[in-house]
C-alpha positions in Angstrom: -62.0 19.7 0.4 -61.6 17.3 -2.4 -58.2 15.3 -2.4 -57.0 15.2 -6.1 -56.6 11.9 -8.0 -53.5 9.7 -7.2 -52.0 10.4 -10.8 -52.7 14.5 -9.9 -50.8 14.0 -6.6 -48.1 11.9 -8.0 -47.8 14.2 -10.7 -48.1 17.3 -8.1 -45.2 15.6 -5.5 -42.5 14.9 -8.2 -43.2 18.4 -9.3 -42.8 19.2 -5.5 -39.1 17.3 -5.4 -38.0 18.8 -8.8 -38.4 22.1 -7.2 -36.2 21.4 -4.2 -33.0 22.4 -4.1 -30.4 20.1 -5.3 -28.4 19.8 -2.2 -31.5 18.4 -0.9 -32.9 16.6 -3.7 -29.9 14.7 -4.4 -28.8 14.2 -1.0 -27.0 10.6 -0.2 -29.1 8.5 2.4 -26.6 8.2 5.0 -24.5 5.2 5.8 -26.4 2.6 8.1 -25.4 -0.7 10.0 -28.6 -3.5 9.6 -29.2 -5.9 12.1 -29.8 -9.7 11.3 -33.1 -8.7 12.2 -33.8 -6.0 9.6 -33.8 -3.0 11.6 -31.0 -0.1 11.1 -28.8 2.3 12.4 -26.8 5.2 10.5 -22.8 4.5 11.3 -23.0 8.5 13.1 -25.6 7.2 16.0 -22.7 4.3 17.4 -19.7 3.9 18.8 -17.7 0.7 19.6 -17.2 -0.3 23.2 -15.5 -4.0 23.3 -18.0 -6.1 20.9 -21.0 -3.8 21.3 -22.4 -1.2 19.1 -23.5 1.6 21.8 -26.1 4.1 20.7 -24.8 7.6 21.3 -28.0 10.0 19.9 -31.7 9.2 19.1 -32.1 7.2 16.3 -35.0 4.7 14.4 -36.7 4.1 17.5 -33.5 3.6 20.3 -31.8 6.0 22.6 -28.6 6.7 24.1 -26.6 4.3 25.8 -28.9 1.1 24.4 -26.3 -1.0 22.6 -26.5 -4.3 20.6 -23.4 -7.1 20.4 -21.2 -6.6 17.4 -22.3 -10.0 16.3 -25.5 -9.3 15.4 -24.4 -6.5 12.5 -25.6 -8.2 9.3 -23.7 -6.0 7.0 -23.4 -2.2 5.8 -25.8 -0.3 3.5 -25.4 2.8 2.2 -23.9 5.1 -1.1 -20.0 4.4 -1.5 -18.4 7.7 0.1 -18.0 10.3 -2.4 -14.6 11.5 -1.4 -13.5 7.3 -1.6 -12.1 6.9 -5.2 -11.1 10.6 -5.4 -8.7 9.8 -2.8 -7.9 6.5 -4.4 -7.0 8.8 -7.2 -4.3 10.7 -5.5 -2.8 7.9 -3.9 -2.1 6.0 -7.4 -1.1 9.3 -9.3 1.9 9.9 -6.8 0.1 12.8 -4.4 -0.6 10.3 -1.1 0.0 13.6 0.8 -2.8 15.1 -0.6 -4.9 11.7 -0.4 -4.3 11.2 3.5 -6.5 14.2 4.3 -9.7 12.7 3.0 -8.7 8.9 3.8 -8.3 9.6 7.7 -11.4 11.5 7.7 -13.0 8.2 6.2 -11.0 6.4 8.8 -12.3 8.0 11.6 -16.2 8.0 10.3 -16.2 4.3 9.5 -14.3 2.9 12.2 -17.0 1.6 14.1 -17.7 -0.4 10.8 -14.6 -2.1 10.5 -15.3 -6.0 11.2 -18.8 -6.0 9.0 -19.6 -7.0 6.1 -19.9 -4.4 3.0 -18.1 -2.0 5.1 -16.0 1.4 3.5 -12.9 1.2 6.0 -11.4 -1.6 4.9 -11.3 -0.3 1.2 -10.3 3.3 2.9 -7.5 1.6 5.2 -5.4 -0.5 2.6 -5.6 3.1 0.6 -4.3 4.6 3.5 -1.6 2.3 4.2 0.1 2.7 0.1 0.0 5.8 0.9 2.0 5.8 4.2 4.2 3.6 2.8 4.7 6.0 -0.5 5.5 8.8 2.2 8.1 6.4 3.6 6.2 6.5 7.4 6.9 3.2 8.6 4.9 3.7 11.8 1.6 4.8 10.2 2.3 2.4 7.8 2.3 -0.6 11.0 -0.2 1.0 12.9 -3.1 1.1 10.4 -1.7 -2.4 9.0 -2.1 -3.9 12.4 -5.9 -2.3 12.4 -6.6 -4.0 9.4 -5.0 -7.3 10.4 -7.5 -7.1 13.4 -10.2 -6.6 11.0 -9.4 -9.8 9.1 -8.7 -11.6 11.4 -9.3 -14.8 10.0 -6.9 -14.5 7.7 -4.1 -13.7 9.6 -1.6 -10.8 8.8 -3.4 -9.3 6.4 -1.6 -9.0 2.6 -1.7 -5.2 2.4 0.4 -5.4 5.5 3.1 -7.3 2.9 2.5 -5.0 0.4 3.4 -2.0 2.6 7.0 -3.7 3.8 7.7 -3.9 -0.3 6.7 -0.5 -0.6 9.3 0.4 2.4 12.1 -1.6 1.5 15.4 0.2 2.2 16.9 2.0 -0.9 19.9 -0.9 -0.8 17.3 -3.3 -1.7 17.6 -3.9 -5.4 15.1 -3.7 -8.1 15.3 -6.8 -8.7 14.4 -8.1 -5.2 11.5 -5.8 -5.0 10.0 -6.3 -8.3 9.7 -10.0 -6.9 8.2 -8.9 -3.7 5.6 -7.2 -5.6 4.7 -10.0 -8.1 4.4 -12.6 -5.3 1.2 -11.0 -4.3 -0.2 -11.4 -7.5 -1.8 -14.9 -6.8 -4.9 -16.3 -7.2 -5.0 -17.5 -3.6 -4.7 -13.4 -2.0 -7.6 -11.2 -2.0 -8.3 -9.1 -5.8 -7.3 -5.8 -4.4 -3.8 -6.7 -2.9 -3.1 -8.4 -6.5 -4.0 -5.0 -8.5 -1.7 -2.6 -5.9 0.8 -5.2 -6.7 0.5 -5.6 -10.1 0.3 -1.9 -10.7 3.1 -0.8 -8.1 5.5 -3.4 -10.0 4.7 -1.7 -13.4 5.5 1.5 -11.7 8.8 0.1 -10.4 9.8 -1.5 -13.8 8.6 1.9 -15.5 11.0 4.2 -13.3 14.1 2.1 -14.0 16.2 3.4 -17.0 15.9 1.5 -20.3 18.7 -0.9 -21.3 20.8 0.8 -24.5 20.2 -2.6 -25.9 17.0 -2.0 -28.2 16.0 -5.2 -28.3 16.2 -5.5 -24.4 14.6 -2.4 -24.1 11.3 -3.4 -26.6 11.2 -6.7 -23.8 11.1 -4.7 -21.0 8.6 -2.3 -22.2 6.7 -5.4 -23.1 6.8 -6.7 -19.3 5.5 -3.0 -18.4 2.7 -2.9 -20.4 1.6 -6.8 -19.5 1.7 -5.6 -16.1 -0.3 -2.8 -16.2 -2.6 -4.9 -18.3 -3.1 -7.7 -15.1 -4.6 -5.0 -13.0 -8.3 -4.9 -15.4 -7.7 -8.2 -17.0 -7.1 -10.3 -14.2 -8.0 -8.4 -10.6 -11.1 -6.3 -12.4 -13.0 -6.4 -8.9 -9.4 -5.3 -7.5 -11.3 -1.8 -7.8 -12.4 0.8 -10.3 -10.0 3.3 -9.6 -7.5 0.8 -9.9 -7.9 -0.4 -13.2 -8.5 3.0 -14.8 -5.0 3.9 -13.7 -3.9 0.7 -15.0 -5.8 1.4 -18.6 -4.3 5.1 -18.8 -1.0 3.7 -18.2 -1.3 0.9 -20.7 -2.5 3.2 -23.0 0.8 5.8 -23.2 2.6 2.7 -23.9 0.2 1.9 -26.8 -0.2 5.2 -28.6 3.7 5.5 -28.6 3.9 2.2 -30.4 1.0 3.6 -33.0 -1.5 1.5 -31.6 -4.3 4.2 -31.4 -7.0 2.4 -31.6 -6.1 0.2 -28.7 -5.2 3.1 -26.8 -8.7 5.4 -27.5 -10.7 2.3 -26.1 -8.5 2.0 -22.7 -8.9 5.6 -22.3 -12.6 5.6 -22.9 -12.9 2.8 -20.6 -10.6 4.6 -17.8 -12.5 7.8 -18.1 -15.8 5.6 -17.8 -14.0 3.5 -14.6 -12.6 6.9 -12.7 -15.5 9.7 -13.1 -15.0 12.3 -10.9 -11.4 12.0 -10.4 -8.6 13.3 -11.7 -7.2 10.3 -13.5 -10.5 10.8 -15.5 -9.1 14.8 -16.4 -5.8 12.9 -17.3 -7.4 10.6 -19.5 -9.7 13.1 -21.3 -6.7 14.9 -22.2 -5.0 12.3 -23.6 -7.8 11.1 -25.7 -8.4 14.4 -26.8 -4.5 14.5 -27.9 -5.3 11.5 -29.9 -8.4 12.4 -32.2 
């Protein structure tokens, strides 16, 4: 039998894979851990035991109970988790209940990942602790700060762990106080992330106190809002995605009540662009379709 000419059988296989089903055509490659020496492992075929990575089902060539020292993970590879900014979403749009489901799930999967480079927990974990802290449990809230301290270590106490004692000051504190707590971690020196929580949650703060009778007083505080909500994409961009499209579709109420549509149409368009898939995107599509 004659084998067809490579441009027939390249032709005939992506004929072959446009006829698979899409949960199969499209499906992600699953997370792996890579070596220093190139070779890989998916995240499911491990589990941590002290500082080694212990193979728990066949996998690229090893078996059960073969185990390599933590030291010599390079980094992780693999599609960011799907379910990752959706919960991001929640957390930011005041449902954290409804975020925790999916960000302990990712909690548990990734675990093993936590101390390498590239890794989803840590992203997963600090998303996971706002929201604790927005439910008011202080001793989730510790507990999962504590794990991420341990996976930084060498930075100390991590920020986030800061972040989430702002978040649970007592209701005596004053607005005032916490407002301060929250723009202290918006330095240079602390990691982009922390500074966009921050930045945001202090907006949100500001936002949810009543506006002074005093119109003029009112216009500057509305003015520190807005500048706020602005920091998150302007000056913590890599902060994360999710966080700056909230930030945008914040912004951009302020704007299109002040007449300032065009300003608001383009943070919209960039927030639906930054958030696909979520429902800050829905939020924003709505808006900009109230607009037009």
């Amino acid at each position: 039998m004659t084998l067809p000419s490579r441009p027939i059988r390249s032709a005939l296989f992506l004929g072959a894979v446009a006829m698979l089903p899409l949960s199969l055509a499209n499906a992600a490659e699953p997370i792996r851990i890579v070596f220093q020496n190139g070779r890989s492992v998916p995240v499911s075929a491990v589990i941590l035991q002290n500082d080694n990575l212990v193979m728990q089902a066949i996998a690229d060539g090893f078996g059960p109970g073969q185990s390599f020292p933590l030291a010599s993970a390079d980094h992780v590879y693999g599609e960011r988790p799907p379910e990752l900014d959706p919960a991001i979403a929640l957390v930011l749009m005041k449902r954290p209940g409804d975020a925790l489901k999916p960000l302990e799930g990712l909690l548990a999967s990734q675990r093993v990942t936590a101390k390498i480079s590239g890794n989803f927990w840590l992203e997963a974990a600090r998303a996971a602790l706002v929201a604790y802290a927005l439910n008011g449990d202080a001793a989730k809230c510790a507990e999962i700060g504590k794990q991420i301290s341990d996976a930084t270590a060498t930075q100390g106490i991590d920020p986030f762990v800061v972040l989430g004692k702002a978040l649970l000051a007592p209701s005596s504190t004053s607005t005032s106080d916490r407002e301060v707590a929250f723009r202290d971690l918006t330095t240079d020196n602390l990691p982009a992330d922390v500074g966009a929580y921050a930045s945001l949650l202090r907006a949100e703060l500001l936002n949810a106190v009543k506006r002074n009778g005093d119109p003029a007083k009112a216009l500057q505080q509305e003015n520190e809002i807005l500048e706020a909500y602005l920091m998150v994409p302007c000056l913590f961009p890599s902060g994360g995605m999710v966080l700056n499209a909230v930030a945008e579709l914040k912004a951009a109420e302020i704007l299109a009540t002040r007449g300032r549509r065009e300003e608001a149409v383009a943070l919209l368009k960039s927030c639906i662009r930054n958030s696909s898939g979520t429902l800050v995107a829905v939020d924003a599509t709505k808006r900009l379709d109230s607009l037009k």
